[in-house]
C-alpha positions in Angstrom: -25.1 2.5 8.8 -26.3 0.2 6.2 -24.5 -3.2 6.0 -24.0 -2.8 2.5 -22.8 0.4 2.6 -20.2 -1.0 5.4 -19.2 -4.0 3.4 -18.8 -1.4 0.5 -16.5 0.4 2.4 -14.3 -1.9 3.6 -13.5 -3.1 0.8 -12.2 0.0 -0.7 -9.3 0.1 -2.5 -6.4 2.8 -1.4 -8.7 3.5 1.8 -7.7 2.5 5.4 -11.7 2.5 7.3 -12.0 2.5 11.0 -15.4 1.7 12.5 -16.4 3.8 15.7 -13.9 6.0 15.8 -13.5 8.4 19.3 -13.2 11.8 18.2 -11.3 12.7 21.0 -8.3 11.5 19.3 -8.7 14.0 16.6 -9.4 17.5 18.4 -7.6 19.6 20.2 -9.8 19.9 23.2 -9.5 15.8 23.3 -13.2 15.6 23.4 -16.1 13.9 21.6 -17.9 10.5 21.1 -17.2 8.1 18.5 -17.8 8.8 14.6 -19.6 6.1 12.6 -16.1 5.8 10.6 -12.7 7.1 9.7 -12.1 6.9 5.9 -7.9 7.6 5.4 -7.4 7.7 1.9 -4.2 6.3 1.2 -3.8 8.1 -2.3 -6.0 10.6 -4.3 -8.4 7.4 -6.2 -9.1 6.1 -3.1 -10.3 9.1 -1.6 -12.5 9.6 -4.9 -13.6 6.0 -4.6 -14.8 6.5 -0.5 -17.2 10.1 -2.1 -18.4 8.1 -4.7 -19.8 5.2 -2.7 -20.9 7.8 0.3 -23.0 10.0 -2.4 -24.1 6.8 -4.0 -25.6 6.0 -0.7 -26.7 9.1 0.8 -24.8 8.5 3.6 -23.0 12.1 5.0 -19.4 12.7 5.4 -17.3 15.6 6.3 -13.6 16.5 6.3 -12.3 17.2 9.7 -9.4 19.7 9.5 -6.6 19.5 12.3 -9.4 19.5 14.9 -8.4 23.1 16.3 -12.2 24.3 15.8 -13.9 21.2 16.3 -16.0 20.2 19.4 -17.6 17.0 18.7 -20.5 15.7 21.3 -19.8 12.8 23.4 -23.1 11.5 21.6 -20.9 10.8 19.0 -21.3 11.5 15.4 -24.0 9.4 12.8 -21.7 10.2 9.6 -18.5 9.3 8.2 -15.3 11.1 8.8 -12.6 11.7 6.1 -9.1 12.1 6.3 -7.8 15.5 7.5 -7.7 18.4 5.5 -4.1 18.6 5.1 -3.7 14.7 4.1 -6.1 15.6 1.2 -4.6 19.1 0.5 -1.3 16.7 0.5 -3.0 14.2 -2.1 -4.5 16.5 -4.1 -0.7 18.5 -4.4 0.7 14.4 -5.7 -2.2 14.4 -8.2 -1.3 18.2 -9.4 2.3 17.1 -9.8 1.8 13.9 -12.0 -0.7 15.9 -14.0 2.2 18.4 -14.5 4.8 15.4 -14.7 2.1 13.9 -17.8 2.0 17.2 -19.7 5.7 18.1 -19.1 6.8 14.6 -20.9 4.0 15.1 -23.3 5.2 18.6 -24.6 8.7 17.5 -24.7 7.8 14.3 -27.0 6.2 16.4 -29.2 8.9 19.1 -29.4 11.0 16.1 -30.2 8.5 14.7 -33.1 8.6 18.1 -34.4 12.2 18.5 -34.6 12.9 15.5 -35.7 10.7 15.6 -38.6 
């Protein structure tokens, strides 16, 4: 991994980063060598942040689910990890709800401008 990419990385905002990372931990089957690194988005920007500076650098990335179907080599993997599929499925339900939450207060002060006028 480039350095700069790295130092890019951890210093992420709303990220937690983990550098060589076993991938046994994360599968089912308890097998598999380390992953470059572990990106844990700690709220929906972060995890928007962490894709933007891995597209901005090339640099590949995939999702790993609850590690049911996953058999990673003991070689390791050369890419970077994000969280699990249900963290993000989690983050991405917060972000629907606040975008609900915005509209919800937006249509009731206008309802409110409109009566009162």
């Amino acid at each position: 991994m480039d350095p700069r990419l790295k130092t890019e990385l951890q210093h992420l905002d709303g990220v937690d980063v983990r550098w060589d990372v076993p991938r046994a931990d994360y599968t089912t089957w308890h097998v598999g060598g380390p992953a470059t690194c572990l990106i844990r988005p700690l709220h929906l920007a972060g995890l928007q942040r962490a894709v933007q500076v891995l597209n901005t650098h090339t640099y590949p990335f995939f999702v790993l689910g609850r590690g049911s179907n996953v058999l990673v080599s003991d070689a390791g993997v050369h890419a970077a990890a994000g969280a699990r599929a249900h963290d993000i499925a989690a983050l991405i339900q917060v972000a629907r709800e606040k975008v609900f939450e915005r509209f919800q207060v937006k249509l009731e002060l206008e309802i409110q401008l409109l009566m009162t006028s």
